[in-house]
Structures are given as structure tokens and as C-alpha cells.
N, C-alpha and C positions, 0 to 999 in steps of 0.2 A: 207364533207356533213354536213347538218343542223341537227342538235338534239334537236332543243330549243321547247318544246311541244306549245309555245305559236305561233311560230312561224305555225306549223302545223293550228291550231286553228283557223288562217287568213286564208292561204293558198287554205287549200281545197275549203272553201266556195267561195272564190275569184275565181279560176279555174272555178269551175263549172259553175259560170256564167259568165265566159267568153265563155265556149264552149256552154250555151244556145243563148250566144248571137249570136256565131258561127255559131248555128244551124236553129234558125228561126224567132230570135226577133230582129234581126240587130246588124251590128257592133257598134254603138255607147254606146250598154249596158258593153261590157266588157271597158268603160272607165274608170270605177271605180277601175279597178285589180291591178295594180300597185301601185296605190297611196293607198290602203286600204294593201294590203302587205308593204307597207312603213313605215306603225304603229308597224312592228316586226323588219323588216331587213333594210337597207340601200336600198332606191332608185336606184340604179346603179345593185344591187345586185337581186332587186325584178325581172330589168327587163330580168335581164343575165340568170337567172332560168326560169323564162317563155319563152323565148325564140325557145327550142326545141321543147317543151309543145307545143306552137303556129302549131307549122310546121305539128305535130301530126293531130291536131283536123282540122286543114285546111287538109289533106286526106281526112278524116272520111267527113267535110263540103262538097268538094268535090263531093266527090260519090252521098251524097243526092244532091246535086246543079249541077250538069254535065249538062242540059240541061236547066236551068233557066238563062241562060245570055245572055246580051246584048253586043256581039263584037263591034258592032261602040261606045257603051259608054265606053267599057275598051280602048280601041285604042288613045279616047280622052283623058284619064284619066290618064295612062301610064308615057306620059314623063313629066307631074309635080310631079305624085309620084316618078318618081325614081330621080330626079332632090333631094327633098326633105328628101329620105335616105341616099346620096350624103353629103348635104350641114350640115344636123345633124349630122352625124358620125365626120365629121369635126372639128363641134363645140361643142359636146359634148368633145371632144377628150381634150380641154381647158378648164373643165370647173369645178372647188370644188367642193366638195358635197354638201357644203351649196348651193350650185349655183343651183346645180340640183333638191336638198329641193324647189328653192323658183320657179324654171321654172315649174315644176312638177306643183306647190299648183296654180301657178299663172293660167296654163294649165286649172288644175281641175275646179277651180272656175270660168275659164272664158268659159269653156264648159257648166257650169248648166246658168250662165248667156246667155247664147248662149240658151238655152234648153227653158229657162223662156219665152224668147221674140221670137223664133224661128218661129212663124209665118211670120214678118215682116223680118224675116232673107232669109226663103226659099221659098218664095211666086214666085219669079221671076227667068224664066229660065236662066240659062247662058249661054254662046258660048263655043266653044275653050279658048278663053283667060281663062275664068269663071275656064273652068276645070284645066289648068293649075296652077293658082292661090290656089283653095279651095283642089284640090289633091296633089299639094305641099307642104300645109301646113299638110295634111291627113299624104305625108311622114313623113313629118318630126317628127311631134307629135306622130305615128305611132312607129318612131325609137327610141324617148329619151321613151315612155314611155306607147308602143304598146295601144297608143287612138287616129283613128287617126278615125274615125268611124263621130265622128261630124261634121267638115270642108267636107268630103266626100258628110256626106248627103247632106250639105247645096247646092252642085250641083245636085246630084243624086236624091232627091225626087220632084222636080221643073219639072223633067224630065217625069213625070208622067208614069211610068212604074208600070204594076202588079204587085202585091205583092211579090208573088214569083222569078220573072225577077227582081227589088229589089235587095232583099234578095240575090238570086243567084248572082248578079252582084258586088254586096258587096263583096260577101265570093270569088270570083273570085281575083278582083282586090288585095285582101287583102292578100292570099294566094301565088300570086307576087311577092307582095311585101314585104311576110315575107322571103321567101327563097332568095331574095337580099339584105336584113336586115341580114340571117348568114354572111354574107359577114363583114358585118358593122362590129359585133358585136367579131365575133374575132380581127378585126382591133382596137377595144376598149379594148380587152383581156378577154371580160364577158365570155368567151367560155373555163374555167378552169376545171380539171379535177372533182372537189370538186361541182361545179353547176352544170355539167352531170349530176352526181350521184343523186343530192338532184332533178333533172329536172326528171332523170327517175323514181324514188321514187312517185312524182307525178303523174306521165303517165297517168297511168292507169284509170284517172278520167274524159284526153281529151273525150275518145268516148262517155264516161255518159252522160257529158256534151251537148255532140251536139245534144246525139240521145234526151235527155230533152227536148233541145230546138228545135228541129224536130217535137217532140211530141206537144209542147205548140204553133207553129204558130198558128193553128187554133182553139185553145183551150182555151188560155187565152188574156185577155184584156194587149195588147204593151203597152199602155199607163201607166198602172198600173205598168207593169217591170218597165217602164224608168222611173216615178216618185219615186219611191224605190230607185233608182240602183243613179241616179239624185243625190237624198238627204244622200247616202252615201259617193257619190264623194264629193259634195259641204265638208262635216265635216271631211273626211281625207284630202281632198287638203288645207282646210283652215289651219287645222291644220300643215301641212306641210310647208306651207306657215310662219307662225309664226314661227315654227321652224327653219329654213333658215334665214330668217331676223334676227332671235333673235343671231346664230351663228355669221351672217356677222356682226353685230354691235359688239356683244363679242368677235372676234374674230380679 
């Protein structure tokens, strides 16, 4: 189990908005959780601790989303994401830390670049192929480093669904694809007696988390989250980013 208070310090705040994002502001806002935990613990580590954490607050998401989804968009959506937890687990399975350092920073920062310009990204519907492609990639960045929220939207908002059908459709798809992600992730080994422990320590902040972000759909400006949430990924990924590189040339 973790006892490093700085560690704590990241953590919570990190959680909790994952599970707002869980609950009513969209997946693409817990992008930041990972790589802002990366600033205390190792990468690989951040994501193997979140991991049961996920499964949690996907209940709790659940329950409030039970009837806000869109079956023929999970249907489409389906076999590129598990194609994509598949082909990550694979190559995570190969790959430094440093490695992971610069996939993560590269991730982060090409997500707020994604986020910048997203207009001209998500304006146009996809087909089938669309969804295979952009939920593929959902898995995969989903698995190395549970964000897979961005590539998802860039199909799913074109789609012009309610808000809530959205929302629900997200938390659905997501929930999927974290309970085929334990699969992964023991196959990775992140599933040790020591990251339980430090994962249930945590828990107890999934339901906070969601019921927030339950609370704040219709209450506060998304825009505002994701500009926030945005500018914190971009300065941990960056930073991660550096760090990796600076390893692989020193190393």
C-alpha cells in the first residue's frame, strides 16, 4: 500500500473528477487522471490503482444512466473498442517506462490538441468504418491510460444525440469496456495485492464523484470543466512527455 502523503494529495482530487466526469460531464474530462497521478507515482502504477476505482464508479454511473443509451450506437462502437483493449494490452506488455512516460505525455498533449481544434475534428458524421477506427483507438488509450473519452467523442457527438443519451451512451460503452480492461490488466500483472489495497483506500470517493457530476450536468457550464481539466492534462502530459524523452536519451 501507498503511504506517501504527496501521493494522496494528487489522488483524491484526480478521482473525483474522474467520477464527475463519470457522472454527467463526459468521459473525455477524466483524461487528465492518469497523467496528473504520474506527477507522484509511476504511470503503469497510476493506471493499475485506478482500475478497480473505475469499475466502482461505472456501477454508481450506471444506475443514474440505465436508460439514457443508445443500443445501435454501442453495437457500432463495440468491436473497435475491444479490438483496441486487445491490441494495448499486447503492446503495453513490451514496452519501458520511459516508453510509457512518452505514449502517455504524447496521448495527453495530442488530446488538448485534439480539444483546441475539435470543431473541424467532430463536425462530420461517421459510418461503421468511423466507429471502428475512432473506438479503437478509445480502447486502446482507454487501456494504457483510462482516456479514451476523446477519440470516442470525436464519433459520438457528430451523432447528434441528447444530452443525456450522450452522456449515458458514454458511461455505457465505457463501463464495457473497463470490466474487459480487468482482463488486461491482470495479464499486465497491475492487479497486485499492494494496488487493491491502496485502490480500496480510495473507493470510497467513486460514488462522491459521480453523484457531483450527476449533480453538475445541469448546473454548471461543460465547457468551463473541459477548459480546466484541458489545461491540466496539456502541463502533466507535457511534462511527462519530457520526462520519457529525457530518460530514453540518458538512458
Amino acid at each position: 500500500m501507498i503511504d506517501d502523503p504527496i501521493f494522496y494529495l494528487v489522488a483524491v482530487p484526480a478521482i473525483l473528477v474522474y467520477g464527475i466526469g463519470k457522472g454527467g460531464l463526459g468521459g473525455a474530462v477524466g483524461d487528465v487522471v492518469v497523467p496528473f497521478m504520474a506527477l507522484a507515482i509511476s504511470p503503469s502504477l497510476a493506471a493499475s490503482i485506478l482500475m478497480p476505482i473505475l469499475i466502482v464508479m461505472d456501477i454508481f454511473a450506471l444506475r443514474h444512466h440505465r436508460r439514457n443509451v443508445d443500443w445501435q450506437q454501442i453495437k457500432a462502437m463495440l468491436p473497435g473498442g475491444v479490438a483496441g483493449v486487445v491490441i494495448a494490452a499486447l503492446f503495453l506488455k513490451q514496452l519501458p517506462e520511459y516508453g510509457l512516460q512518452i505514449l502517455i505525455g504524447a496521448i495527453s498533449v495530442g488530446f488538448v490538441m485534439l480539444y483546441v481544434f475539435k470543431r473541424s475534428a467532430t463536425e462530420h458524421q461517421c459510418g461503421r468504418f468511423g466507429a471502428s477506427v475512432w473506438c479503437g483507438l478509445g480502447g486502446f488509450t482507454s487501456t494504457a491510460i483510462h482516456a479514451g473519452g476523446g477519440p470516442v467523442s470525436i464519433y459520438l457527438l457528430p451523432q447528434k444525440l441528447d444530452k443525456l443519451k450522450l452522456i449515458g451512451t458514454i458511461v455505457w460503452f465505457f463501463a464495457i469496456i473497463n470490466f474487459l480492461k480487468l482482463g488486461a490488466y491482470t495479464y499486465l500483472g497491475g492487479m497486485s495485492i499492494d494496488n487493491l489495497i491502496t485502490a480500496a483506500v480510495l473507493m470510497p470517493l467513486a460514488p462522491i464523484g459521480v453523484r457531483i457530476g450527476v449533480y453538475l450536468l445541469h448546473r454548471v457550464s461543460q465547457d468551463l470543466i473541459y477548459r480546466l481539466c484541458y489545461l491540466f492534462l496539456f502541463i502533466s502530459g507535457f511534462k511527462l512527455l519530457l520526462d520519457g524523452i529525457s530518460q530514453a536519451v540518458g538512458g
